[in-house]
Backbone as JSON Lines, residues from 0, in Angstrom:
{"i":0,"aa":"X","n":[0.84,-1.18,0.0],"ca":[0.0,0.0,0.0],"c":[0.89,1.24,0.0]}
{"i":1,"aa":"X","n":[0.39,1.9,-0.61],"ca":[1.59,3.95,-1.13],"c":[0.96,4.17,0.31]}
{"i":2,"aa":"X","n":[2.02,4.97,0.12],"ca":[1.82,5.86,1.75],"c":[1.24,7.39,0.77]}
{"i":3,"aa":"X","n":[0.24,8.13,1.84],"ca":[-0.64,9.39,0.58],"c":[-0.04,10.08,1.91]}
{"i":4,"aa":"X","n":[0.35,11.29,1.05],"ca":[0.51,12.96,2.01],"c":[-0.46,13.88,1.11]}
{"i":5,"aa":"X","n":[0.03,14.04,-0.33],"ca":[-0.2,15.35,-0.85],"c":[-0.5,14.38,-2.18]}
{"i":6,"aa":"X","n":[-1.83,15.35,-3.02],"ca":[-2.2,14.7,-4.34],"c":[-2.55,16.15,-4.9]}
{"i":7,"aa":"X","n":[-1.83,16.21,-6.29],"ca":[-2.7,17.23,-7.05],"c":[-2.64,16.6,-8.34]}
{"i":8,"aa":"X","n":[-4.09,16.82,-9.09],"ca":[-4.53,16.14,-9.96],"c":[-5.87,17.13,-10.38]}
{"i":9,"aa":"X","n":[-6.48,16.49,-11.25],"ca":[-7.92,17.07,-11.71],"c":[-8.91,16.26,-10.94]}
{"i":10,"aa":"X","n":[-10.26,17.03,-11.09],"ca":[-11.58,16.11,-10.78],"c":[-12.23,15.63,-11.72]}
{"i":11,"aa":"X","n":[-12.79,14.6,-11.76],"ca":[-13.65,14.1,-12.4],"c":[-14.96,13.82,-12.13]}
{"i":12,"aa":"X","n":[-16.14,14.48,-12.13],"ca":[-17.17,14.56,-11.21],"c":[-17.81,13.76,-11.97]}
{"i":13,"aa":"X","n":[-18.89,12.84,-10.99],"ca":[-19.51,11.96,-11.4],"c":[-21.23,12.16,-10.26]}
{"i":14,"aa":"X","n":[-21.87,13.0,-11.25],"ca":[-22.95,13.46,-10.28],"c":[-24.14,12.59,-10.21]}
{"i":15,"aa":"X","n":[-24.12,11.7,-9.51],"ca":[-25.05,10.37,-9.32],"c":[-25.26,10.8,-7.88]}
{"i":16,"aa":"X","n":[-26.5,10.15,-7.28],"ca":[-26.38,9.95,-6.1],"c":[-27.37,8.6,-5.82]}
{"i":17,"aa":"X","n":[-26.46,7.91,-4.56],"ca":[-26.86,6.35,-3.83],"c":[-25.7,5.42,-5.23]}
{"i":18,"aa":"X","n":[-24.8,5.6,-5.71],"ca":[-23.91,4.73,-6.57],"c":[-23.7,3.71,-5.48]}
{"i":19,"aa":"X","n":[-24.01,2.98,-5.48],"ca":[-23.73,1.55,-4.55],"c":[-22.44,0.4,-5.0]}
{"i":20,"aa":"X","n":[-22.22,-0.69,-4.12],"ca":[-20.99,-0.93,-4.93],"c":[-20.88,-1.83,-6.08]}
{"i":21,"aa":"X","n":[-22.43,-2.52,-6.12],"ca":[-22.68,-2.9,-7.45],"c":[-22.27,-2.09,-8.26]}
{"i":22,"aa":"X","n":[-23.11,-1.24,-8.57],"ca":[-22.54,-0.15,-9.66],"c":[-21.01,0.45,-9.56]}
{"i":23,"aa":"X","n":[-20.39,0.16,-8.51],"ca":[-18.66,0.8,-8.58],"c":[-18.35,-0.25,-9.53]}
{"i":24,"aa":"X","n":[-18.75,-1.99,-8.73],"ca":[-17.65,-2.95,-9.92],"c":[-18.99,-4.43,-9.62]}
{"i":25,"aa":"X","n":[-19.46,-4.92,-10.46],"ca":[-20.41,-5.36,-10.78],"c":[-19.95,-6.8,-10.26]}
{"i":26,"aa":"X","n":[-21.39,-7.59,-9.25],"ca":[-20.95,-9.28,-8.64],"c":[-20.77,-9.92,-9.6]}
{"i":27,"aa":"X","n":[-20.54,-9.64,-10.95],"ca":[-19.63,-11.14,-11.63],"c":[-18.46,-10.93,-11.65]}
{"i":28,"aa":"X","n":[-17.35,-9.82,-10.63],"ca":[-16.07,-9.73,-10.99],"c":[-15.59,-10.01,-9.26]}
{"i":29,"aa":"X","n":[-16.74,-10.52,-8.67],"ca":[-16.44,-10.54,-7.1],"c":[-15.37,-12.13,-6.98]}
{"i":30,"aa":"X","n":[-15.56,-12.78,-7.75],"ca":[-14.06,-13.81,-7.37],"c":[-12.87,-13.99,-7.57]}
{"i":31,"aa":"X","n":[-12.89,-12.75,-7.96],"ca":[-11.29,-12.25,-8.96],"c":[-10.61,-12.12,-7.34]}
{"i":32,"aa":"X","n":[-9.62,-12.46,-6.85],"ca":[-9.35,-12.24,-5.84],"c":[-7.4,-11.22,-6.16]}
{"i":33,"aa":"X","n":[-7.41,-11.36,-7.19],"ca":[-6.14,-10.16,-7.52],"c":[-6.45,-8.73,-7.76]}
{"i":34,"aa":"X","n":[-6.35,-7.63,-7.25],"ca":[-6.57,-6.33,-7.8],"c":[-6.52,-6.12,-8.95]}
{"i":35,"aa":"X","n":[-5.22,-5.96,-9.72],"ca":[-4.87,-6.03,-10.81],"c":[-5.61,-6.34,-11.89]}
{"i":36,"aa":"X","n":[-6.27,-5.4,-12.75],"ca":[-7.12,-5.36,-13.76],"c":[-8.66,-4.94,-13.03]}
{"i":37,"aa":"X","n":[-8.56,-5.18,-12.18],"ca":[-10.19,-4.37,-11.64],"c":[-10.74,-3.86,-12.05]}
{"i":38,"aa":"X","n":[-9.29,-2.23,-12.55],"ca":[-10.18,-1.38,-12.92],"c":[-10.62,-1.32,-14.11]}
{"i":39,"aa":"X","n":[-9.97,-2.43,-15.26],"ca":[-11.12,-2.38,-16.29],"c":[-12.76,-2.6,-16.18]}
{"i":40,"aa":"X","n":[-12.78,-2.9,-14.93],"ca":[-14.29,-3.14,-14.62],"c":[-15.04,-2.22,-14.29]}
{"i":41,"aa":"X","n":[-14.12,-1.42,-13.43],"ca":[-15.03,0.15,-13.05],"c":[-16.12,0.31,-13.36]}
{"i":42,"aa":"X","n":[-17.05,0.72,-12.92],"ca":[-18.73,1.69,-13.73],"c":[-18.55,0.66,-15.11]}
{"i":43,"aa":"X","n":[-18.68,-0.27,-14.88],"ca":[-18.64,-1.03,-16.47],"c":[-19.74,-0.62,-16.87]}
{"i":44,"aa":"X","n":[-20.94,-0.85,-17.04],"ca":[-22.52,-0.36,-16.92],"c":[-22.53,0.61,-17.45]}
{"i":45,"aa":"X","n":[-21.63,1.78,-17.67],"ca":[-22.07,3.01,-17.59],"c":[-20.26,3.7,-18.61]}
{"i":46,"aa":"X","n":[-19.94,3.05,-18.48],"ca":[-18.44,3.04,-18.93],"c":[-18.13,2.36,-20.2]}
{"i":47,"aa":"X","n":[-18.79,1.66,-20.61],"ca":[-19.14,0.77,-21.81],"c":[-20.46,0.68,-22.44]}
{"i":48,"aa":"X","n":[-20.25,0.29,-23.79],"ca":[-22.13,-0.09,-24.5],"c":[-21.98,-0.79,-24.81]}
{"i":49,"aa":"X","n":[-23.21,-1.37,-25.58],"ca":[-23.39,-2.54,-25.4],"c":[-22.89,-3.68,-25.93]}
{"i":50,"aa":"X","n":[-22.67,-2.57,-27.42],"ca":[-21.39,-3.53,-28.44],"c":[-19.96,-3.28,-27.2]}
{"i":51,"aa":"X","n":[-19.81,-3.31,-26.19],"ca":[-18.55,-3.37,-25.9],"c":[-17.49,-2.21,-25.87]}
{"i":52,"aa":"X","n":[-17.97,-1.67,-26.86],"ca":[-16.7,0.11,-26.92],"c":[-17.15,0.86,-25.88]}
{"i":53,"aa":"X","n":[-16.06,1.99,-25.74],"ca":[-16.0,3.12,-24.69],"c":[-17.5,3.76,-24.74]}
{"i":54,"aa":"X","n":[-18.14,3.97,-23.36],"ca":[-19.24,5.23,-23.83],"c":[-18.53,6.74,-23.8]}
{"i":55,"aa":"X","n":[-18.32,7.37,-24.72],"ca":[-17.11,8.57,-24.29],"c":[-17.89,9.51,-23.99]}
{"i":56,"aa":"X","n":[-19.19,9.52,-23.27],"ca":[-20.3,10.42,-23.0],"c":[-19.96,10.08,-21.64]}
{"i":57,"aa":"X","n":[-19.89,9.03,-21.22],"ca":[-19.54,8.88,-19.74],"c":[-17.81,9.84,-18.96]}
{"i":58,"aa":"X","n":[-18.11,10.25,-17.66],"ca":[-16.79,11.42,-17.67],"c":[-15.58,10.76,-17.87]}
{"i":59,"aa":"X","n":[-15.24,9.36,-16.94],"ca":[-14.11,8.79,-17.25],"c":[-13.67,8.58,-17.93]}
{"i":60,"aa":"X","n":[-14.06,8.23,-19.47],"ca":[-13.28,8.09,-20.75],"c":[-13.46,9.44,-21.79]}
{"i":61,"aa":"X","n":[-13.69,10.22,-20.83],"ca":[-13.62,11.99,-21.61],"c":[-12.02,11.99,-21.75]}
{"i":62,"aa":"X","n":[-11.38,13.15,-22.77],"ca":[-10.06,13.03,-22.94],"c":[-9.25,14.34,-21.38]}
{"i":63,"aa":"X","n":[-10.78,14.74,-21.14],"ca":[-10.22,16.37,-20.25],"c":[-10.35,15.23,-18.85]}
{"i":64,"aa":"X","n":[-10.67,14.12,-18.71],"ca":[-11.14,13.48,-17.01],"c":[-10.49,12.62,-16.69]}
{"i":65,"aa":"X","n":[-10.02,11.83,-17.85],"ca":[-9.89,10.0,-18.07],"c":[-8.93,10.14,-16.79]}
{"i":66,"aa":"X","n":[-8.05,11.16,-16.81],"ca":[-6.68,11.07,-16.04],"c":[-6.93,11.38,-14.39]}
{"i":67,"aa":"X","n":[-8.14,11.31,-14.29],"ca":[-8.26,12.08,-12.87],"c":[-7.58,11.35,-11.91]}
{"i":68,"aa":"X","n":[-7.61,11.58,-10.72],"ca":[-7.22,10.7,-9.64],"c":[-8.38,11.37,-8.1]}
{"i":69,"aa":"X","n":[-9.26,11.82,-8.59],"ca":[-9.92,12.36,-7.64],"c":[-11.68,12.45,-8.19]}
{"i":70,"aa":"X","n":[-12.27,11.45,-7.5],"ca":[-14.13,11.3,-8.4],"c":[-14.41,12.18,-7.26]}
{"i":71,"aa":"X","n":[-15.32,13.38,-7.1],"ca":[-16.09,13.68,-6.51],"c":[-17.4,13.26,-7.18]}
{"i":72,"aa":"X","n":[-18.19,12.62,-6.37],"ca":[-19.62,12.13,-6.61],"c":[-20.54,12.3,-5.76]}
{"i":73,"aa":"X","n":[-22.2,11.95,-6.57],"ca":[-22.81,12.46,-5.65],"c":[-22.88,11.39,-4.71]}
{"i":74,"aa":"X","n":[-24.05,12.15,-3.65],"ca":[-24.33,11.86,-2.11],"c":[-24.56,10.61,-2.18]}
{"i":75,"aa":"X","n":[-24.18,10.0,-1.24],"ca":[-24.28,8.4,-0.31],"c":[-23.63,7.86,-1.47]}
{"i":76,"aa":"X","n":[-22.08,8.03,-1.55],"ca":[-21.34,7.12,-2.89],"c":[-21.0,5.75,-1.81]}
{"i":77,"aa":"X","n":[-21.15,5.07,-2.16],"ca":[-20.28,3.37,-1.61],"c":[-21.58,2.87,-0.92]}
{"i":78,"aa":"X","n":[-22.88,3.2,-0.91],"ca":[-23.79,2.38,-0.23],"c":[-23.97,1.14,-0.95]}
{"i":79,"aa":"X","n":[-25.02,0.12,-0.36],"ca":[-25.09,-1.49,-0.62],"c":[-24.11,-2.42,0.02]}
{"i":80,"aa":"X","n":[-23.49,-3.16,-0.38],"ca":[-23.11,-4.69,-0.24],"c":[-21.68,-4.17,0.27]}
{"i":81,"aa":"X","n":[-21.14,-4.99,1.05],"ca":[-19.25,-4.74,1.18],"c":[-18.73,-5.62,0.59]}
{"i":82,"aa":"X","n":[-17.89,-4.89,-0.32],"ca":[-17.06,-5.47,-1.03],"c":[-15.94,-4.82,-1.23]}
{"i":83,"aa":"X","n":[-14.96,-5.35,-0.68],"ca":[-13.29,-5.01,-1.33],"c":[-12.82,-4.58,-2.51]}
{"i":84,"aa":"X","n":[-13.48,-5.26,-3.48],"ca":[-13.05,-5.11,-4.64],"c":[-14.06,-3.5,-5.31]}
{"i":85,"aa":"X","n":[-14.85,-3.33,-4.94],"ca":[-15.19,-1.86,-4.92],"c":[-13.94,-0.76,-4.9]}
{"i":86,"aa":"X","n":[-13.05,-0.46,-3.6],"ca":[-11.87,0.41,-3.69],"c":[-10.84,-0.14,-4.42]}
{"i":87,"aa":"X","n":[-10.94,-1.69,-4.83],"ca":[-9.97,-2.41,-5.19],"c":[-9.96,-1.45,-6.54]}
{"i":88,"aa":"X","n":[-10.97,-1.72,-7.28],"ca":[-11.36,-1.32,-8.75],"c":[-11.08,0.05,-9.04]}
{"i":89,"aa":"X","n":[-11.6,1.12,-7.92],"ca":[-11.31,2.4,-8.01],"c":[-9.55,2.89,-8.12]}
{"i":90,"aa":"X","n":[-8.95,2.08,-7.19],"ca":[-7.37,2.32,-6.93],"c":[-6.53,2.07,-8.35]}
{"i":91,"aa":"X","n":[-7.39,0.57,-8.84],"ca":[-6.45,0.18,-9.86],"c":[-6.71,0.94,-11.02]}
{"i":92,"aa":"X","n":[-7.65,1.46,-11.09],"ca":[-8.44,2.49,-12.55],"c":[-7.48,3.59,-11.84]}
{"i":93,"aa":"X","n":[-6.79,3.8,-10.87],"ca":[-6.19,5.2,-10.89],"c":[-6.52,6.47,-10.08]}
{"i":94,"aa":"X","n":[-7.92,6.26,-9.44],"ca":[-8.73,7.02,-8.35],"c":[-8.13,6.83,-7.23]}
{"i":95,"aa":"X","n":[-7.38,7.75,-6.69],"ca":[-7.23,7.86,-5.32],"c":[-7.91,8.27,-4.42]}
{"i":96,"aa":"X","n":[-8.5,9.13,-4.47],"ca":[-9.88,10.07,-3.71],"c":[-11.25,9.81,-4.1]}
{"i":97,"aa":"X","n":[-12.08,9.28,-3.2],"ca":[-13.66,10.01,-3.26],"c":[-14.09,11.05,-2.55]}
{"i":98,"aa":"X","n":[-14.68,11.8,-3.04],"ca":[-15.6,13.2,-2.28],"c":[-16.73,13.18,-2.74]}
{"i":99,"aa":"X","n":[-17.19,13.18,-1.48],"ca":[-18.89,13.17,-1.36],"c":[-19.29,14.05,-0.1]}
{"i":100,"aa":"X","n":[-20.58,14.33,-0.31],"ca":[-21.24,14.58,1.49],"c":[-21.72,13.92,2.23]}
{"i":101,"aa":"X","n":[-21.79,12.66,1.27],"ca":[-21.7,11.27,2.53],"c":[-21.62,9.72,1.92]}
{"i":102,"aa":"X","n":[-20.44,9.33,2.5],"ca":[-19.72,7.9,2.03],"c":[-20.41,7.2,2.7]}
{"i":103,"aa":"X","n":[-20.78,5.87,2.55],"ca":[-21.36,4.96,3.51],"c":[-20.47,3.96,4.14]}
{"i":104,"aa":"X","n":[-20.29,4.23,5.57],"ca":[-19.83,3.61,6.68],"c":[-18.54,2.54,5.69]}
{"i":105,"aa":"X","n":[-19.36,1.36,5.63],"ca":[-18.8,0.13,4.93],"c":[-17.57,0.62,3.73]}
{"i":106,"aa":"X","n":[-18.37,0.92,2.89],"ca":[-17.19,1.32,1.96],"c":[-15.98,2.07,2.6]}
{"i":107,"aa":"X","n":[-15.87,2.94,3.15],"ca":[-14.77,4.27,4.14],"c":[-14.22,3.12,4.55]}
{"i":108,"aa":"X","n":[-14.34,2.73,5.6],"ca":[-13.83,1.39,5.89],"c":[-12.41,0.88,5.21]}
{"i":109,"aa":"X","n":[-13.49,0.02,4.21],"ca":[-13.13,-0.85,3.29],"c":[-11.68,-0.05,2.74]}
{"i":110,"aa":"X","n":[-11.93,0.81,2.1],"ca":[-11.49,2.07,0.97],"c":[-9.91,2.52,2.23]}
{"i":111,"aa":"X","n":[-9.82,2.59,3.16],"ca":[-8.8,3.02,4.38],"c":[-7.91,1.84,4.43]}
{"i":112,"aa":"X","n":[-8.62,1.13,4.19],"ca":[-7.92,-0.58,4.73],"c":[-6.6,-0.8,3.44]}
{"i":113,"aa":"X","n":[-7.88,0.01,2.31],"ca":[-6.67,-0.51,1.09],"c":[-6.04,1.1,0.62]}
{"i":114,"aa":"X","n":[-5.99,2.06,1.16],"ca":[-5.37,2.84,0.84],"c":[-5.78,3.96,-0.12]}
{"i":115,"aa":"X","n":[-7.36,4.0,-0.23],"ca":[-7.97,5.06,-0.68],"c":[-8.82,5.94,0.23]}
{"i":116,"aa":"X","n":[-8.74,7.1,-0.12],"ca":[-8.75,7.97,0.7],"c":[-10.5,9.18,0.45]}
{"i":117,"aa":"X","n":[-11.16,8.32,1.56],"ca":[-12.75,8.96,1.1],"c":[-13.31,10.58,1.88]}
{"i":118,"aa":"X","n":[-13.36,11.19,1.29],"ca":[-13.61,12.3,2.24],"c":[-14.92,12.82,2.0]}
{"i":119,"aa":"X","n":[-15.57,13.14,3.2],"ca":[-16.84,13.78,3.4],"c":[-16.85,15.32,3.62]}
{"i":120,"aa":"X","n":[-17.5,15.84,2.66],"ca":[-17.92,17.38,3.15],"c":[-18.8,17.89,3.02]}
{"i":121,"aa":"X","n":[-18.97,19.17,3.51],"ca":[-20.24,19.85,3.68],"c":[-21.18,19.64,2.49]}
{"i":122,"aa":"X","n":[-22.27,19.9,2.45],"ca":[-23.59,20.31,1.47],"c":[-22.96,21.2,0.75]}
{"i":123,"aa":"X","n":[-22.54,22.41,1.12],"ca":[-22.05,23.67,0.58],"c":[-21.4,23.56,-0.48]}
{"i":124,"aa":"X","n":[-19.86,22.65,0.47],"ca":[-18.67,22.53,-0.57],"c":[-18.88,21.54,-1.6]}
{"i":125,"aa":"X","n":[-19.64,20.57,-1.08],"ca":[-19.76,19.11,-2.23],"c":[-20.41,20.25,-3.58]}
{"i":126,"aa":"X","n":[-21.66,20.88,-3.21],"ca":[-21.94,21.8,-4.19],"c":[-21.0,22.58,-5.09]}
{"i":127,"aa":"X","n":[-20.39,22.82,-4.54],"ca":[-18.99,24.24,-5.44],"c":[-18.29,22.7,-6.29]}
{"i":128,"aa":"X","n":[-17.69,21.66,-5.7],"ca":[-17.19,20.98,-5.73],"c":[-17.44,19.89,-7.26]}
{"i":129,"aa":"X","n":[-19.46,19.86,-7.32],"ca":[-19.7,19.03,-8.3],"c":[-19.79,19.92,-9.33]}
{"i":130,"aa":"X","n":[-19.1,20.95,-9.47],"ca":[-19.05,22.16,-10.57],"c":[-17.57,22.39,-11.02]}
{"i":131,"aa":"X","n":[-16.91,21.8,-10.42],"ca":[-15.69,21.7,-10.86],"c":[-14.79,20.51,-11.97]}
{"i":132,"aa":"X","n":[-16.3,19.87,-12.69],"ca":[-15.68,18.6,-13.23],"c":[-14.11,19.14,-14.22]}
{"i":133,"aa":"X","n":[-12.65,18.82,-13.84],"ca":[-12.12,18.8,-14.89],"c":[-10.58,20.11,-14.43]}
{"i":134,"aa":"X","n":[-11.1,20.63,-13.62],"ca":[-10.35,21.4,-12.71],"c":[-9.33,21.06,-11.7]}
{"i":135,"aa":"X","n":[-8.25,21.8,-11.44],"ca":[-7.48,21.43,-10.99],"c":[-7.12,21.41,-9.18]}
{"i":136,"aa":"X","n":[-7.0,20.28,-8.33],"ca":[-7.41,19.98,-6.9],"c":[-6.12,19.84,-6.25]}
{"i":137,"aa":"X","n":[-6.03,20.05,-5.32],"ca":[-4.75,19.92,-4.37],"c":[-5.72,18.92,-2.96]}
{"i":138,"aa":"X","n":[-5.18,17.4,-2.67],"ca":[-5.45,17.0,-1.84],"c":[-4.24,17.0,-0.34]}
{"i":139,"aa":"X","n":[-4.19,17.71,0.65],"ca":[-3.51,17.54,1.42],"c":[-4.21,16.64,3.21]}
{"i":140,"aa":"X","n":[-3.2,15.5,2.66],"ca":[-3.75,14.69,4.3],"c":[-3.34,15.29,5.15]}
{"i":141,"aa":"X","n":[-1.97,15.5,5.56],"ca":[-1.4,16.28,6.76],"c":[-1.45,16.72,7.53]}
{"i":142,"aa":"X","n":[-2.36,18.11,6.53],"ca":[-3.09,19.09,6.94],"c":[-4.63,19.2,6.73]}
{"i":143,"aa":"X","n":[-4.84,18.19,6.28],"ca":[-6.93,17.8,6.21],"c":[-7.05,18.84,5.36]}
{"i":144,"aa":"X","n":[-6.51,19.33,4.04],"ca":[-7.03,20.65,3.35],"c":[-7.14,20.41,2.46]}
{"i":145,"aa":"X","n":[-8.11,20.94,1.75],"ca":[-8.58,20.75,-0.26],"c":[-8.69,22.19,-0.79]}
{"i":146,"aa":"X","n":[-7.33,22.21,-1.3],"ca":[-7.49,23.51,-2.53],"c":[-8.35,23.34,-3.72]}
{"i":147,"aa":"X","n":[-9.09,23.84,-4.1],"ca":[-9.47,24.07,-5.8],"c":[-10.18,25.28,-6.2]}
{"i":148,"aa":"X","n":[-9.83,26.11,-7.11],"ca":[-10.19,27.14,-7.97],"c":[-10.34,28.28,-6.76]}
{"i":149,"aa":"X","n":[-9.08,28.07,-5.91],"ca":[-9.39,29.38,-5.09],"c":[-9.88,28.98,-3.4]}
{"i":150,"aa":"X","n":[-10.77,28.08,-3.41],"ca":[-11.49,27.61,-2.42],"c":[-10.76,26.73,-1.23]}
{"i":151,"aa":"X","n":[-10.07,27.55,-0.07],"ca":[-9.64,26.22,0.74],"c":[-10.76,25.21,1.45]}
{"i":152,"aa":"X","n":[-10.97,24.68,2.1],"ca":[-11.43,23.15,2.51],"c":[-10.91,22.97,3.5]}
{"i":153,"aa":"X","n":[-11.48,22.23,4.94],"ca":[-10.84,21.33,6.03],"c":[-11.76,20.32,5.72]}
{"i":154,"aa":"X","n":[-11.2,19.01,5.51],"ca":[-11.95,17.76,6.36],"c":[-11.49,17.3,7.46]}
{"i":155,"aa":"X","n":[-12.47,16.1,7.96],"ca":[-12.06,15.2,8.9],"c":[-11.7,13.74,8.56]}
{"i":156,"aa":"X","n":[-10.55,13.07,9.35],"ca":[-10.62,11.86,9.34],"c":[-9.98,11.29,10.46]}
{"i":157,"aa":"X","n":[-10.52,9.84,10.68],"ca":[-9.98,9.44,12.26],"c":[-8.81,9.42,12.4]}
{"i":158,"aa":"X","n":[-8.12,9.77,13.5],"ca":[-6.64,10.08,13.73],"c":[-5.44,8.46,12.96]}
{"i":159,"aa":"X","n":[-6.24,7.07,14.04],"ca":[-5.89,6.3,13.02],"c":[-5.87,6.12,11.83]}
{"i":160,"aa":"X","n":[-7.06,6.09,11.1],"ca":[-7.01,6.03,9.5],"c":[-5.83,7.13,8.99]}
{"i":161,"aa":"X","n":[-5.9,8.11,9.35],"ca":[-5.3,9.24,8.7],"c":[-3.8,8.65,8.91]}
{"i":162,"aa":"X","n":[-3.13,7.93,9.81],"ca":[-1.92,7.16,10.38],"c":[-1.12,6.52,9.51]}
{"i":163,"aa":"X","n":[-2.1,5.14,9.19],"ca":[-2.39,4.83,8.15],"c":[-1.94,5.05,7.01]}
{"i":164,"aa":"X","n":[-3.02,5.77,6.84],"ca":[-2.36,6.25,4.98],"c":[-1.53,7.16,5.09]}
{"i":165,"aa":"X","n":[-0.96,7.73,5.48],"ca":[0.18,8.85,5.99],"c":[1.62,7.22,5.8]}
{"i":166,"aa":"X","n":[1.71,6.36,6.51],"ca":[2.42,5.63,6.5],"c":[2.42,4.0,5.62]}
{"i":167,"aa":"X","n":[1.31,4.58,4.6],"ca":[1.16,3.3,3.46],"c":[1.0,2.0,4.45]}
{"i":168,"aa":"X","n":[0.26,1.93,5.84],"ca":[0.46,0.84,6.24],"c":[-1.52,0.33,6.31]}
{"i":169,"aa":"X","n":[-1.44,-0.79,7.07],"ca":[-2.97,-1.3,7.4],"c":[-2.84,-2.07,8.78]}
{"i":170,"aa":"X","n":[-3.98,-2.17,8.83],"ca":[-4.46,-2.62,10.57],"c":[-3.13,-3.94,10.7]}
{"i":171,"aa":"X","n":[-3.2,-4.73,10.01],"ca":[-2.5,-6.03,10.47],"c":[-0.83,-5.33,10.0]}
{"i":172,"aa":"X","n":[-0.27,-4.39,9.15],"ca":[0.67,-3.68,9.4],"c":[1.22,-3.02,11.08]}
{"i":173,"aa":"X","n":[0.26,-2.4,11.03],"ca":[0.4,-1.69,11.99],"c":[0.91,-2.45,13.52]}
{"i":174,"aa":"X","n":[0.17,-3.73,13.62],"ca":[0.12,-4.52,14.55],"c":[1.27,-4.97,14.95]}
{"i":175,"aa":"X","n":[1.95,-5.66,13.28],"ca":[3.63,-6.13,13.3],"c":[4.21,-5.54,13.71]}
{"i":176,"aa":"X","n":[4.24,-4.27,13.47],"ca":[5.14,-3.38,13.32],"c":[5.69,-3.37,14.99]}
{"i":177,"aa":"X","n":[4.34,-3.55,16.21],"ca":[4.47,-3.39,16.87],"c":[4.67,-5.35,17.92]}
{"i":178,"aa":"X","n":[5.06,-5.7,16.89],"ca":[5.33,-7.11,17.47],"c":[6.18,-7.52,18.98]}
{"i":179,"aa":"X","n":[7.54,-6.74,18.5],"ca":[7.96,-6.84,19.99],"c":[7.72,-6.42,21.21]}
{"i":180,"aa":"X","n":[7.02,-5.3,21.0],"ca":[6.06,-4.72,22.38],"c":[5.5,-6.08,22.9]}
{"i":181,"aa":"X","n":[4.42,-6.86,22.13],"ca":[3.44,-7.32,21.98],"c":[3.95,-8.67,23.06]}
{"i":182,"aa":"X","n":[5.08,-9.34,21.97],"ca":[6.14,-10.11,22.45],"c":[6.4,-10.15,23.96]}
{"i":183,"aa":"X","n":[7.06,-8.9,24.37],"ca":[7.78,-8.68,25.62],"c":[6.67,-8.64,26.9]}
{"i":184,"aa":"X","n":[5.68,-8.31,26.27],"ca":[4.41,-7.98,27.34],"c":[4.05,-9.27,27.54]}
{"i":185,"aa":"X","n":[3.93,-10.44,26.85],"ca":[2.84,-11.59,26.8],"c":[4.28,-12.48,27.65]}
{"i":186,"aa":"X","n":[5.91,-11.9,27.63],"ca":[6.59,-12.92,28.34],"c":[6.15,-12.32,29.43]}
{"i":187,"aa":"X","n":[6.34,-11.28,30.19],"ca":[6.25,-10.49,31.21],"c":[4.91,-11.4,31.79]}
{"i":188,"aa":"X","n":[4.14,-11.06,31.46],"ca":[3.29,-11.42,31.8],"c":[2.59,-13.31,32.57]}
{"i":189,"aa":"X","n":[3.34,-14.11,31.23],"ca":[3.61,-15.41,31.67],"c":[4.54,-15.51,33.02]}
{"i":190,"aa":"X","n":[5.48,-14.61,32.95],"ca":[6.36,-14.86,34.11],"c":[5.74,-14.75,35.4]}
{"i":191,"aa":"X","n":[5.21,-13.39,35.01],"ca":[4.0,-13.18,36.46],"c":[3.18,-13.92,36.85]}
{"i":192,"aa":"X","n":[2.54,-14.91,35.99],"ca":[1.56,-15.97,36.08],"c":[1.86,-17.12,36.85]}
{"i":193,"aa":"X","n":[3.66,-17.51,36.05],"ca":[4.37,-18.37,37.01],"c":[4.59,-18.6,38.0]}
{"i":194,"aa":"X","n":[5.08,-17.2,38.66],"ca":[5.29,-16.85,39.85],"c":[3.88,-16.97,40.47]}
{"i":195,"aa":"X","n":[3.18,-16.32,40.2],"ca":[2.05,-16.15,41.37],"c":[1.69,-17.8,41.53]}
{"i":196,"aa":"X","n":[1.85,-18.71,40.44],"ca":[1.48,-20.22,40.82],"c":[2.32,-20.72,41.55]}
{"i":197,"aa":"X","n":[3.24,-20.68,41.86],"ca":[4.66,-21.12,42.38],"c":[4.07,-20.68,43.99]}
């Protein structure tokens, strides 16, 4: 997993709202258990027709978006089913960021675990925000701040998560990392056990 500080890139707005994670990456690609190629699956639905070619009406395969690394979409993006391969798909298509005014629980989650980075904001800003398809964004974790067209931004995110992706690591990372603590405490501890039986 990349460790994220600072992203500047364009947006690619995708003004839907309730996109669930069916619609991120569709249950016939749920046994693929490798990331890698996911993101040809992306918004397949909506990303493809029916003969199979690009829909280039859709934003992602626009020539001003394709490159984004930042979807702001609409409200309640990641609701429905949990699935991994949802952020899986987004990361490998190249999306580092979602912005919305409200991610659903599960997905955020999910999306932290593997190193994408979902942020919630105001009504206000998501507004200014879904007007910016194509424009240029400054994501800073560090400092919880979103530049674009002038406009600074604070979000929030939990001190852990934010840890995390600051240090490209994940929960069972994190844990190792701290192995010998873990180690030294559980002898300590046996010893004490000993003793008090003794």
């Amino acid at each position: 997993m990349n460790n994220f500080k600072k992203l500047n890139t364009i947006i690619a707005v995708l003004d839907i709202e309730n996109i669930d994670t069916d619609q991120i990456i569709g249950s016939d690609h749920l046994k693929i258990t490798n990331k890698i190629g996911l993101g040809e699956h992306l918004f397949s639905d909506w990303r493809y027709l029916a003969n199979g070619k690009d829909n280039l009406d859709f934003v992602l395969n626009k020539s001003a978006t394709k490159n984004a690394r930042v979807l702001v979409a609409g409200d309640n993006f990641g609701c429905g089913s949990s699935r991994e391969h949802a952020p899986w798909a987004l990361l490998d298509f190249g999306i580092e960021v979602v912005i919305s005014s409200s991610i659903a629980d599960i997905f955020s989650n999910n999306s932290i675990k593997n190193g994408l980075l979902p942020i919630q904001v105001s009504k206000e800003e998501h507004q200014f925000l879904l007007s910016k398809n194509a424009k240029p964004i400054e994501i800073n974790l560090t400092d919880q701040r979103i530049i674009c067209d002038g406009k600074e931004m604070t979000f929030l995110i939990e001190p852990f998560a934010k840890h995390c992706l600051l240090n490209g690591i994940d929960q069972l990372d994190f844990l190792v990392s701290h192995l010998p603590k873990i180690q030294s405490y559980e002898k300590e501890k046996n010893m004490q056990e000993l003793a008090h039986e003794i």
